[in-house]
N, C-alpha and C positions, 0 to 999 in steps of 0.2 A: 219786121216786115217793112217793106219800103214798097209807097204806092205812086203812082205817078194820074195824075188827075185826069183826064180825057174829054170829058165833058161839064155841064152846068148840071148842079142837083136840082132834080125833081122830085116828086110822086110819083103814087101807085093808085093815083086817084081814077086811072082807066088801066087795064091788061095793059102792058108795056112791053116790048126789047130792052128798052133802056138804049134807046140809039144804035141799037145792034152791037149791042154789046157783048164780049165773051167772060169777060169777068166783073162783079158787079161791088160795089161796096154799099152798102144797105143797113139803115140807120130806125130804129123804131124809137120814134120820141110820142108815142101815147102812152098813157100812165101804165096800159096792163100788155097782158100776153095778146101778141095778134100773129094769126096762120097764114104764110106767104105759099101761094101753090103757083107750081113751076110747069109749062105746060108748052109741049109744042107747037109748030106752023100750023098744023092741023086741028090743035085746040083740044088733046089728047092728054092727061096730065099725064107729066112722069114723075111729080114726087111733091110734096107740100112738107114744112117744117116751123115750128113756133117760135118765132121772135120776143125774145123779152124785152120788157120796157126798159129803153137807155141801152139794149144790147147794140150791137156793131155788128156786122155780119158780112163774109167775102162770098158769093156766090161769083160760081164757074157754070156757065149755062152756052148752048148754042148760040149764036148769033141770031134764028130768026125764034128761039125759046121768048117766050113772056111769063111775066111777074106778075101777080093778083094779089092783093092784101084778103082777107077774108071781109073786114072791118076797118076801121077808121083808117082807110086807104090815105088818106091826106096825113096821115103822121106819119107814113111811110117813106124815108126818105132815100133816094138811090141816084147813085152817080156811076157811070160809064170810067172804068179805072184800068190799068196794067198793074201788075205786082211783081217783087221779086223776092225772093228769102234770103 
């Protein structure tokens, strides 16, 4: 997979876009399992999934969709990316 970088990494230490972004690269550097729930403009979830510790993770999400850590939001690490296979 070949990603090409788009933005500065952050957190998920508030609901986020991730700069409005449509594809995300998403990094969990806390020691255990933490649940990323995925939620539209209106604050609606459409879907939550559990990030393992040290996983990497490509989410495809809406532009005005937000990311929420459940928990140690601040080892939540996410960057605004493009991808190609």
């Amino acid at each position: 997979m070949l990603i090409k970088v788009l933005a500065a990494e952050g957190t998920l230490s508030s609901p986020s876009n991730v700069g409005s972004a449509t594809v995300v690269r998403l990094y969990n550097s806390h020691s255990g399992t933490v649940v990323i729930t995925r939620k539209n403009a209106g604050g609606d979830t459409i879907g939550s999934f559990s990030a393992v510790n040290g996983e990497v993770v490509y989410v495809e999400k809406d532009s005005t969709d937000t990311l929420t850590a459940a928990s140690n939001a601040s080892s939540i690490l996410v960057t605004k990316i493009a991808y190609a296979n």
